[in-house]
N, C-alpha and C positions, 0 to 999 in steps of 0.2 A: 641182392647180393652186395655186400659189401664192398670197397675198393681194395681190401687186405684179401679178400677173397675169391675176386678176380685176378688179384697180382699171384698170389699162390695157383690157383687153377692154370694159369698160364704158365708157369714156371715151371710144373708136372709137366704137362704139355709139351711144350717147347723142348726141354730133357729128355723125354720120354723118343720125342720125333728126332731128336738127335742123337740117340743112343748112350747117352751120358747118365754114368751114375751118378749120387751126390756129391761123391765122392771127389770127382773129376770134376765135376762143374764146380763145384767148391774150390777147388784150387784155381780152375782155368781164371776165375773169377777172383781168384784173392779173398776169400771170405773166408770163414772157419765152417766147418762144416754141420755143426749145429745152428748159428747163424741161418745157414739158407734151409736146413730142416725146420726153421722156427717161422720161416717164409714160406717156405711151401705149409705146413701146415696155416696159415693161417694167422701169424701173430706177427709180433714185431710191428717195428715202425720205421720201413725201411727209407732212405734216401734216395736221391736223384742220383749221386756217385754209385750208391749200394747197387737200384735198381740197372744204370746204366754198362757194370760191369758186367754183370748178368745176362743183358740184351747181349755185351760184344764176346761173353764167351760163347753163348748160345749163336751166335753171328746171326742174330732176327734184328731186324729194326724195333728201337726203346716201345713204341707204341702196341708191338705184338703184344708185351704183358699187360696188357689193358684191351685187349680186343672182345667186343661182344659183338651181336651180330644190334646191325643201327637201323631204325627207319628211313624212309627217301627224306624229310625231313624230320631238321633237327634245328632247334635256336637255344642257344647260350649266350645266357646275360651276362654283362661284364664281370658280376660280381658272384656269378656261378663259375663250377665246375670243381673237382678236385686238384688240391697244388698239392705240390711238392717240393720239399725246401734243401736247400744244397746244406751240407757240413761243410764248403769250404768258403763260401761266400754268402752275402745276404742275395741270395737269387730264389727266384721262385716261379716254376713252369706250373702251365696247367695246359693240358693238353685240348683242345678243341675240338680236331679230329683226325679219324684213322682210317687208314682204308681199309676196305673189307679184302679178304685174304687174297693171295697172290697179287695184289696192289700194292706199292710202295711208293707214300707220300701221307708223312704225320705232319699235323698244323698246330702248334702250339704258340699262347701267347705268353709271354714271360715279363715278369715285374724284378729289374734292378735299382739296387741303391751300391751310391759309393763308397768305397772303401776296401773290398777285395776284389779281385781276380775270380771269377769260374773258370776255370781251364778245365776245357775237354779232351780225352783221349780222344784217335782215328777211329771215324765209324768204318762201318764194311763199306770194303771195296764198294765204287758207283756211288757213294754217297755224296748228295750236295744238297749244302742246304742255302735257302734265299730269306735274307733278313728284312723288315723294314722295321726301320723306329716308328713308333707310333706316337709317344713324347718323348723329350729329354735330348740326352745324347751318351752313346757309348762308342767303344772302343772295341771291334770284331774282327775277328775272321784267324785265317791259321797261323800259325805260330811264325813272324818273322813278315808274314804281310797284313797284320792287322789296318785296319781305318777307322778314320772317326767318321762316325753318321751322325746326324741330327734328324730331327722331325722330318719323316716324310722321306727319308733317303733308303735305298733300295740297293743291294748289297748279297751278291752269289758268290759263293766259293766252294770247292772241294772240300768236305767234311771227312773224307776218310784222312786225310792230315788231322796232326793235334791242329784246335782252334783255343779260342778265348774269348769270353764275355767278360768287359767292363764298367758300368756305370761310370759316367764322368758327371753327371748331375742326380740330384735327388729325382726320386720317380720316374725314371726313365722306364718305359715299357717296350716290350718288341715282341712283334709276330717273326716268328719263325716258321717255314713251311721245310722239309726234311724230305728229299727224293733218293731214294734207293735204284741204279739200273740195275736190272740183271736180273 
């Protein structure tokens, strides 16, 4: 299965479980509604804002549309896994992992360079997520209390607030872990 084709499957899914036609989700989401016809079927080349809208009309954590069922183990090389790249910044996640259903806690590791802003919309209610830089240094957290991290710094806040990623050096990398209560 493809990753275009996991993210469609899930997207029916997640819709379907919440009673939502295209129609609706299309908008809750901001999207045209051929756009996410062209997701759900299978095509397109969607983004990290595109897909993220979607998770919060749907109100699933972003990782739901990528959920397959996982072995007890799993290893991912650094230079494995599917990314995903922002329209608004030079950012790039790749998810790690996900918990198996009615779990919430996605792990993703994420490659920034400098020069723009990622800014995020509030995730659902209960949402926090816990940073650490793994190199570099950026500049995180929600809108108005950002911090600068360096290598090795460790960093929780409230994600259902808007937050913001910023590269303040070249290469900067960060683990993100994303906890859903509720």
């Amino acid at each position: 299965m493809t990753p275009n084709d996991l993210i469609a499957s899930a997207i029916q899914r997640e819709r379907q479980r919440s009673g939502m036609n295209l129609s609706t989700l299309a908008a809750s989401a901001g999207l045209a509604k051929s756009t996410l016809s062209q997701l759900e079927s299978g095509k397109g080349n969607p983004s990290v804002e595109t897909l993220w809208a979607i998770a919060t009309a749907l109100n699933v954590p972003f990782a739901t549309l990528f959920e397959v069922k996982q072995p007890e183990i799993h290893l991912l090389r650094a230079y494995e896994g599917e990314t995903l790249g922002s329209d608004q910044a030079s950012y790039r996640t790749t998810l790690l992992a996900n918990c198996p259903p009615d779990t919430r806690r996605d792990l993703y590791r994420v490659n920034l360079e400098p020069g723009d802003i990622r800014r995020s919309t509030a995730h659902p209610s209960g949402t926090f997520e816990h940073v650490i830089i793994a190199t570099g240094q950026a500049r995180v957290g929600p809108q108005g209390a950002e911090e600068v991290l360096n290598s090795g710094d460790y960093f929780r806040y409230p994600a259902d607030l808007a937050h913001s990623y910023e590269a303040l050096v070249p290469k900067t990398q960060m683990i993100v872990l994303m906890e859903t209560k509720g």
